[in-house]
DRENLO-11849 format. One line per 5 residues: number of its first residue (from 1); their letters; for each residue x, y, z of C-alpha. Coordinates in steps of 0.02 Angstrom, whole numbers, always signed. Last residue first. Layout:
N
NUM> A> X,Y,Z | ...
This chain:
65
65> XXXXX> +1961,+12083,+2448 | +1788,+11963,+2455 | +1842,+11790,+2458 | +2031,+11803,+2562 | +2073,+11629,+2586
60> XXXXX> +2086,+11572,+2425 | +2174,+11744,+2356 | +2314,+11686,+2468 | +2352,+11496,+2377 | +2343,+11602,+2199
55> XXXXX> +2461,+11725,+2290 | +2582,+11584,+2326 | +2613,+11540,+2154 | +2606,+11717,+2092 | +2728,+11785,+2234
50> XXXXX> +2691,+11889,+2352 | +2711,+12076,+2356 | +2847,+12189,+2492 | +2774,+12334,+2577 | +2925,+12458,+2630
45> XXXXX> +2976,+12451,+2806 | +3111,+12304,+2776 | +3213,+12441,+2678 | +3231,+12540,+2837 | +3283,+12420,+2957
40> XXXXX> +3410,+12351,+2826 | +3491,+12511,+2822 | +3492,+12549,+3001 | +3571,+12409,+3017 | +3516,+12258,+3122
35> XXXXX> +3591,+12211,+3301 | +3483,+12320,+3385 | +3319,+12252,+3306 | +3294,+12102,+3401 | +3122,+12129,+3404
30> XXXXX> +2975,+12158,+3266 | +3062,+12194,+3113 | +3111,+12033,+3040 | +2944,+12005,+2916 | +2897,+12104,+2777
25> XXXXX> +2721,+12187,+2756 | +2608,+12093,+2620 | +2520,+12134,+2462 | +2453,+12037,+2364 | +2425,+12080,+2177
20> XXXXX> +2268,+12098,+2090 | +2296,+12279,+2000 | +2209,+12362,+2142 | +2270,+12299,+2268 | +2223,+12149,+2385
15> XXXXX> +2298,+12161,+2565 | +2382,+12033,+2677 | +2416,+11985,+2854 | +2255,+12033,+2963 | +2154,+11955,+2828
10> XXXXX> +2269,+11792,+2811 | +2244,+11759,+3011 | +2052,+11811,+2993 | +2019,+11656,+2840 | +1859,+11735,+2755
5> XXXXX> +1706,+11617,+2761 | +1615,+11603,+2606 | +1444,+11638,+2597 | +1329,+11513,+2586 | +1246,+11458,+2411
């Protein structure tokens, strides 16, 4: 059987851990960041996880994390 062909987009996007989980960085902190508290800035640094439902659809495209 061939190997599988990881998707790059999803690769560059989200991580496996260790538990099984998928882990992703949050979105709204790339520009237009003046207008935003400092507050909400802050709490949009932390790693957020996806989902189950669309962690099953992630863990497709990722084959060997």
């Amino acid at each position: 059987m061939p190997k599988l062909k990881t998707n790059r987009g999803a690769a560059k996007r989200f991580r496996r851990t260790a538990s099984g989980k998928v882990k992703l960085t949050q979105s709204h902190r790339r520009h237009i960041l003046t207008k935003k508290s400092t507050k909400r800035k802050r709490h949009l640094r932390s790693p957020a996880y996806a989902c189950k439902a669309d962690a099953a659809l992630i863990v497709r495209l990722l084959p060997y994390s």
